[in-house]
N, C-alpha and C positions, 0 to 999 in steps of 0.2 A: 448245844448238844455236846459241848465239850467235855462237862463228865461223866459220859454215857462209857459203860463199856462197849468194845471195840466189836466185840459180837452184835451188842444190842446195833450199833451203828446200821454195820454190816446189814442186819435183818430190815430195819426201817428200809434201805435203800434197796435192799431184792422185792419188797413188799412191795416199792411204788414204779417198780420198771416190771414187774412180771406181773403183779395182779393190776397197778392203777396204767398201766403203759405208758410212763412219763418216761419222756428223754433225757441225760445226765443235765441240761442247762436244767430243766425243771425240778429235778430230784435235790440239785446243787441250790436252787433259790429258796427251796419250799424247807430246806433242812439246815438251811448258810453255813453250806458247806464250800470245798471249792472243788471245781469238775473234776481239776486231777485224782483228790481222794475218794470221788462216785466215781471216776470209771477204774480205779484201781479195787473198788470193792466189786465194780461190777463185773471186767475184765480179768482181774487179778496183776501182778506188775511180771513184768517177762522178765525171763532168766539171763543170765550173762552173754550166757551161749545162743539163746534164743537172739538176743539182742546183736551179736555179731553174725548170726546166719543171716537177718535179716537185709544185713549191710551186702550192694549188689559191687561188685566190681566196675570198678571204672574204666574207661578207654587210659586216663591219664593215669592210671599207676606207675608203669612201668616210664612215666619220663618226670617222676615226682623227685627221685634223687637230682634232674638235671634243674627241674624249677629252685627247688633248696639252694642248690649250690650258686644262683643265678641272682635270688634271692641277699644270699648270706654277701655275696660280692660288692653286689649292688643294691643295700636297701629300697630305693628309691628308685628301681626300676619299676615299671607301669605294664600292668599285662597285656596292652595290645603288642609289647617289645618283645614279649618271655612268648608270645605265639607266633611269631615273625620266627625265633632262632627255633620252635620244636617242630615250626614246619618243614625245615631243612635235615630234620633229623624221620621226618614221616607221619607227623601226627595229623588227622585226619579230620580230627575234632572242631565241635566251637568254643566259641569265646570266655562263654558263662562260667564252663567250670575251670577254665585258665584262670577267671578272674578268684572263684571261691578257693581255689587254690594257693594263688599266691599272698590273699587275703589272709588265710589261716596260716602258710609259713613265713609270713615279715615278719622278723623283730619287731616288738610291741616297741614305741618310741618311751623314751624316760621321761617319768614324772615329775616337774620340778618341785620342791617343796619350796614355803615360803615362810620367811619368819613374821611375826607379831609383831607391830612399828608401835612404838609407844613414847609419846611425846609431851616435853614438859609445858606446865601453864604458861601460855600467852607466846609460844614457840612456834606454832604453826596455823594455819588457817590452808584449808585447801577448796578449787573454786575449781567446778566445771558445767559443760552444758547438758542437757537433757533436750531428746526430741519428743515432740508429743503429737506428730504429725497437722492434719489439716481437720483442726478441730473448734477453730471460734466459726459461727454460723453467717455465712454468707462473705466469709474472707478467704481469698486466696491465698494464705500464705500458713507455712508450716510456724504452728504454737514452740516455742522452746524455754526452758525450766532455768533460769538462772539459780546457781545452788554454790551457797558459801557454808563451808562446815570448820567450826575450831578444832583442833586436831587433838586437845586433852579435854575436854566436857563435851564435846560434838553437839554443840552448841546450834541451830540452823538457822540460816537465812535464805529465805524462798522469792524469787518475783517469776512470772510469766511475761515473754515481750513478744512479738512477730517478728524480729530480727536480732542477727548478731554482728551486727557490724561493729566496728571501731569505736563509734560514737558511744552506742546502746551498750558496749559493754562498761565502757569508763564511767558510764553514770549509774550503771545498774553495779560496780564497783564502790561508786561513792554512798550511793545507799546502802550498800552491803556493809560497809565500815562504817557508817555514820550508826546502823541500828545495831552495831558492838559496840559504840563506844570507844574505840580503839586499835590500834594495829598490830598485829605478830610481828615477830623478827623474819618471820618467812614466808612467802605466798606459792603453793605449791600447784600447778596447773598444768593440765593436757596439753598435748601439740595442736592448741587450736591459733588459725592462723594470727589472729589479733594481739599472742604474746609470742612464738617460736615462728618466728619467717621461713626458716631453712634449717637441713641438718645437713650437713657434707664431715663426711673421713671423721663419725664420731664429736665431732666441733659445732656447737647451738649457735644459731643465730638467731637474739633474740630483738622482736619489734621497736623500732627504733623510739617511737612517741610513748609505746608502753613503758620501756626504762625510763622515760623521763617520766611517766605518772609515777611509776613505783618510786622515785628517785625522791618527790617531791612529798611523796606522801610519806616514806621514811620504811620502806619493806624490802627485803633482798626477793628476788625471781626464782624461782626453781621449775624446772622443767621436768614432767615422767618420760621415762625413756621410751623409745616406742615400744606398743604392744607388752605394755610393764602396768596394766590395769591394778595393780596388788600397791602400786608404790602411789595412790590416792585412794587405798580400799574406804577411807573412812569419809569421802566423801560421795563414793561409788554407791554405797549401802545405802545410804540415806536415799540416793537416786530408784532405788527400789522400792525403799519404803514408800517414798513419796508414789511409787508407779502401781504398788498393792493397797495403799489406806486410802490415800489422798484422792487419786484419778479415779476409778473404778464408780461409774454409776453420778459421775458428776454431772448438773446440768449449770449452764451459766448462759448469759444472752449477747457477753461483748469480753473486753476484755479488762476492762476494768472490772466488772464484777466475776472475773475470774481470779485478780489478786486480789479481791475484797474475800474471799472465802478459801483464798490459800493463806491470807496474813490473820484469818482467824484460826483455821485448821493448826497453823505453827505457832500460835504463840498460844493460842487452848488445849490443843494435844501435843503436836509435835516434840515440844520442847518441854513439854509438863511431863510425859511421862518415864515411866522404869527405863533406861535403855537395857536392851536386852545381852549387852555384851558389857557393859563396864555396871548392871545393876545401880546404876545412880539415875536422880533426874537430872537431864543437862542444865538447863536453869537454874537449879539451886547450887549443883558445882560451877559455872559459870558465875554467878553473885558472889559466890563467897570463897572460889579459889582462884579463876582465869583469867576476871574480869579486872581486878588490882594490877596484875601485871602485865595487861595494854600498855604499848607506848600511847601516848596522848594525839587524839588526829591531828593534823597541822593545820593553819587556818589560811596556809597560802592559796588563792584560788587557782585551777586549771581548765585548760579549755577542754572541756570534754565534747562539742560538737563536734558531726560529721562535717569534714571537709574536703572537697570535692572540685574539680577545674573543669568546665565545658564550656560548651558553646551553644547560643542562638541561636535555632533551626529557622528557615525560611518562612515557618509559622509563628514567628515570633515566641517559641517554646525553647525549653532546657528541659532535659530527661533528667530524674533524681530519683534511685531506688523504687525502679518499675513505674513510674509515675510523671509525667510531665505537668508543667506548671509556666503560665505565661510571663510575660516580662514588656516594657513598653516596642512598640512597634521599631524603632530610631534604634534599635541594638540588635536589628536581624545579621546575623553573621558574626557579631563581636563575643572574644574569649568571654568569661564571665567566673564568677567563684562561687561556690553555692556553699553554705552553711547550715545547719539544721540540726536540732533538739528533738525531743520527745513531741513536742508541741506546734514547731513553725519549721518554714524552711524558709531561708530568704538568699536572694543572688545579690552579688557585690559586683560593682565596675571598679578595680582600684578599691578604694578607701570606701569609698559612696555607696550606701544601700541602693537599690534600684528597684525591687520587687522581695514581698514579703505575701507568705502565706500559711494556711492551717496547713500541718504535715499530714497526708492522707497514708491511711496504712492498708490501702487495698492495692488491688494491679491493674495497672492498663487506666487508670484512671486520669482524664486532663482537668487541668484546676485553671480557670480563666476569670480575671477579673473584670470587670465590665468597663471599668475606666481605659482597660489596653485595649480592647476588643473599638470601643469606638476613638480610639485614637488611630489605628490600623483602616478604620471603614473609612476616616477623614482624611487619611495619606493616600488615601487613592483616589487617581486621577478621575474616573468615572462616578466614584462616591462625589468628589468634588464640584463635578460637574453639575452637580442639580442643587446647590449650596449656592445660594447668592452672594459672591463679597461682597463687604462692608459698605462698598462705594456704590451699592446695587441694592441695597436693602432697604430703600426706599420707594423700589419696584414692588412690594409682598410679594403676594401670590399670585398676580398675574407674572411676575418676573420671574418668578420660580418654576410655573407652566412654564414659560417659554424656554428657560434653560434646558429642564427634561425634554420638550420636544425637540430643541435643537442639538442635544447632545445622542439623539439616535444617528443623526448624519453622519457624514465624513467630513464636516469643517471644522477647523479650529476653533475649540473652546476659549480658550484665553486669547485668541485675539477678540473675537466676538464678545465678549466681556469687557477686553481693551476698549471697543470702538463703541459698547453702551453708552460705560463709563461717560467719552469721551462727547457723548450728546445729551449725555444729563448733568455736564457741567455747562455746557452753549444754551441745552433748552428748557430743562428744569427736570425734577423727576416726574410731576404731574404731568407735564407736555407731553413727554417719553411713554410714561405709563398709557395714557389716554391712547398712544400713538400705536403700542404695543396692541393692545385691544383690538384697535380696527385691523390691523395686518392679519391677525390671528385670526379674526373671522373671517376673511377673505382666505383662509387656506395655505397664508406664506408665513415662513422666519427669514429673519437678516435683515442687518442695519440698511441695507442699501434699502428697502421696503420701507423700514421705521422713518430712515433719512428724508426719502420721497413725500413720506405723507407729510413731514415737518414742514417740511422746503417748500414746496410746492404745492401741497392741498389746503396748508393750514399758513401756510406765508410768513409763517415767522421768523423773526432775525432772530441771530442766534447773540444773545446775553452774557456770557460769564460771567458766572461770580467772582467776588475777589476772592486773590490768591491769600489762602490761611497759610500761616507756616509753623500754628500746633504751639505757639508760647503767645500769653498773652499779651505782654508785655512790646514785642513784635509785630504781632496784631495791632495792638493800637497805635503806631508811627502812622501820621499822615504826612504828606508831600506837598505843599500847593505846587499847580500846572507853571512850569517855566515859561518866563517870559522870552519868544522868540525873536522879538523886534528888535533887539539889540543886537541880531547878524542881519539884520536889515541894511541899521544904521553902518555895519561894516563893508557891507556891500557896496553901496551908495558912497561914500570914502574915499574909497579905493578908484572910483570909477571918475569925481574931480580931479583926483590930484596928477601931478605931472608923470613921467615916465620914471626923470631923472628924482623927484622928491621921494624921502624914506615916506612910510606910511602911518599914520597919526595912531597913536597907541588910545582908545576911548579911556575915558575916565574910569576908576572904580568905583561898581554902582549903577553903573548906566546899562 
C-alpha cells in the first residue's frame, strides 16, 4: 500500500476499526503496515505541548542538578551510592527512578574505533578455539572447534576434538600446518593457556614447550592483548561463519563423523566460495598467491604427546583426563609417567613401558585389563589360598576342596601347605590324596588327621624320594654306599698296640 495516497490509507484503516472492529495489531497485519502509523491515523500524533503536559512531575526533580553534578564527578558511581548521599539531603523516594536517572545523565563511554589489519602473503596465520558446548551424543564432555585461518587469502582449516589440552593442541597444530603446506612468518593467538602462561606489569609469559614447537617448526609467537578480539578479527569471523553455515541443523553420531562432514563442508564450501569481505575465493588466492611463499614445514620430529606424573592408587589405578586406567598390581603406590595421543595412553616406570591402553574420551570411565585384574586376585593372600602350589598339584581337586575348606579357619595356610607338602614327599601323593578323602568324610581338616590315618591306620613307613636338584646332569651322579669296616679295622688297632707305641697309620685303599 505503499503508493496509496495518504487519504486513501487513512480511509481503509477508519473503514476496519469503526465498521470491521479490528484492533490496530489486526488493521496493521491485514494492510502491513506498522502499528505506529494505524494508531497515528487512528489517534492522530500529539502536539508538542500536548506531549509535555502529559509528562507528570517527579519527587526527583528538584535533586536532578545534585545527581548531574555527582554524576559528572564521578562517572562510575553506581545509584544505590547517588541514593545513600540524597537521603541525607531528604529525599523520600526509591531506588528505580534514582537508577533511570543516573542512567540517563552518565557520560555515554567513548567509542573506540578500529583500523582494517591487512597482511602480506604467507606473513600471518591466525589460530584460536571455539566452544560448541555438550554436543557429541552420550559424551560428557564440551565439543570445541580448532580453527587456523591465513591472514591474506583466509584460507581455513577446521577440526573438532573434546579437549584442549597441550597434547591435542600440538597435534591438531601439526595437522593444521601439514594441510597448508607450509608455515607463516607468524602465528598470531589468544591468551589461551597452552601458549601465554601469564601476563604481569604488561610483560607475556609465553608456554615454555609451545616456544620450543614454534622454535622447531620455524614461526615467531604473537599474542592478542587482552579483550583486543579486533587484533584476530580474521580468524574471529570465520568462527561465526562456521557457528551460522556450518553448525545450525547438524546431526552426526560421534566424533569422527563430525570431522568427516566439517572436512567436507571446508574444503566444498568453505574455502570455495566468494569471501564476502576481500570478494575473492580463498583457495584460488591461496594456490596461486600465499601458498608459494610458505616457509617449507621442517621434517624434524616432535613430541606432541600429553605428558603427565602420577601415581598408583591402592586399586592398582592412575587417573588421566577424567578417566582412570589399570596398571599391573606390583606398582600400588609407585610414581609413574603417563603418556598419550589421540589414540592410546600408556604409563612408564623409568624408561620401561608398564601399561598401554585405548585412550577413552568419555568421563568417569575405568579401563582395566584382564591380565592385571587376575594378577591382583593371585597377590592375594586368600585368592591364594584356594590355589594349590606346584608341590601340591598332584592332590587335583580333592586338594583343592580341602584348601577352600581349610582356609574358612583361623589356621595357617602356608604352614598347612608346608606340612602337606612335607607327607607327600615321605608318603606319595596317591597315599596323601586317598588319605585326604577319608578325613574329609569323617567331618575333619589337618595334617595331624591325614598323619594319623597314614601312620597308624594304613601302617606305612614313610619313603622319600630322592633329592632332585633341578639339573640334569646333577641328577644323574651316583655314589656307591661307603665301605665302614675300615674304622673297624682302626678300632681294633688301636686297642693291641702298647700305650707307649705310636699308632699304625692303615695302608692306602684299605
Amino acid at each position: 500500500m505503499s503508493g496509496e495516497p495518504r487519504d486513501k490509507k487513512m480511509e481503509e484503516v477508519l473503514k476496519l476499526r469503526h465498521v470491521n472492529g479490528l484492533g490496530a495489531r489486526a488493521i496493521a497485519r491485514q494492510l502491513s503496515m506498522s502499528r505506529k502509523t494505524v494508531k497515528k491515523y487512528l489517534f492522530g500524533e500529539p502536539s508538542q505541548s500536548q506531549s509535555r503536559s502529559r509528562q507528570r512531575p517527579s519527587m526527583l526533580d528538584s535533586y536532578e542538578p545534585e545527581i548531574r553534578r555527582l554524576v559528572e564527578e564521578t562517572p562510575a558511581i553506581r545509584a544505590p551510592a547517588v541514593l545513600e548521599r540524597l537521603r541525607t539531603q531528604g529525599y523520600t523516594g526509591g531506588i528505580t527512578i534514582v537508577r533511570a536517572c543516573v542512567s540517563r545523565l552518565r557520560p555515554k563511554p567513548y567509542r573506540e574505533s578500529f583500523l582494517t589489519l591487512d597482511f602480506a602473503p604467507g606473513s600471518v596465520v591466525q589460530v584460536d578455539w571455539a566452544d560448541f558446548g555438550f554436543a557429541l551424543p552420550g559424551c560428557a564432555r564440551r565439543v570445541s572447534a580448532f580453527v587456523m585461518v591465513l591472514g591474506h587469502s583466509r584460507y581455513l582449516y577446521l577440526e573438532f576434538t573434546v579437549s584442549q589440552r597441550m597434547g591435542t593442541f600440538l597435534r591438531c597444530m601439526e595437522r593444521g600446518l601439514s594441510f597448508f603446506g607450509g608455515v607463516t612468518t607468524a602465528d598470531i593467538f589468544d591468551n589461551m593457556k597452552t601458549v601465554v602462561q601469564s601476563r604481569a606489569s604488561g610483560v607475556t609469559v609465553f608456554n615454555a614447550r609451545f616456544l620450543e614447537y614454534a622454535r622447531s617448526r620455524g614461526f615467531a609467537v604473537q599474542a592478542c592483548n587482552p579483550r583486543r578480539g579486533n587484533e584476530k578479527g580474521k580468524v574471529e569471523r570465520p568462527i561465526g561463519f562456521i557457528r551460522e553455515r556450518f553448525w545450525p541443523g547438524r546431526r552426526f553420531s560421534d566424533l569422527i563423523d563430525l570431522n568427516r562432514q566439517a572436512v567436507d563442508w571446508r574444503d566444498d564450501f568453505a574455502n570455495n566460495r566468494v569471501h564476502e569481505r576481500t570478494g575473492k575465493v580463498p583457495a584460488l588466492v591461496f594456490r596461486s598467491t600465499e601458498q608459494p611463499l610458505l616457509k617449507p614445514l621442517s621434517t624434524l620430529p616432535f613430541d606432541t604427546d600429553d605428558v603427565e606424573s602420577t601415581g598408583v592408587s591402592k586399586t592398582f589405578r592412575f587417573a588421566f583426563d577424567r578417566n582412570t586406567y589399570s596398571v599391573p598390581p606390583r606398582l600400588v603406590c609407585q610414581p609413574i609417567v603417563v603418556r598419550a595421543n589421540d589414540s592410546a595412553v600408556a604409563a612408564f616406570l623409568g624408561p620401561k613401558e608398564i601399561a598401554r591402553h585405548g585412550r577413552r574420551w568419555g568421563v568417569g570411565e575405568d579401563v582395566e585389563l584382564p591380565e592385571h585384574r587376575a594378577s591382583a586376585v593371585a597377590f592375594k593372600p586368600r585368592a591364594r589360598s584356594r590355589e594349590l602350589p606346584a608341590s601340591l598339584s598332584g592332590l587335583g581337586d580333592i586338594g583343592r576342596l580341602y584348601l577352600k575348606t581349610f582356609s574358612a579357619g583361623s589356621r595357617s595356610i602356608e604352614r598347612e601347605c608346608t606340612r602337606l607338602t612335607f607327607l607327600v614327599e615321605l608318603f606319595g601323593e596317591s597315599a596323601v590324596r586317598s588319605a585326604v578323602e577319608e578325613i574329609m568324610r569323617t567331618g575333619h581338616v589337618g595334617c595331624e588327621y591325614i598323619e594319623y590315618v597314614l601312620r597308624h591306620r594304613r601302617h606305612l613307613t614313610p619313603s622319600p624320594a630322592p633329592l632332585r636338584l633341578g639339573d640334569a646332569q646333577l641328577d644323574a651322579i651316583h655314589f656307591r654306599e661307603p665301605d665302614l669296616a675300615v674304622y673297624d679295622q682302626l678300632v681294633a688297632t688301636r686297642l693291641t698296640l702298647d700305650p707307649g707305641q705310636p699308632p699304625v697309620e692303615p695302608e692306602r685303599g684299605e
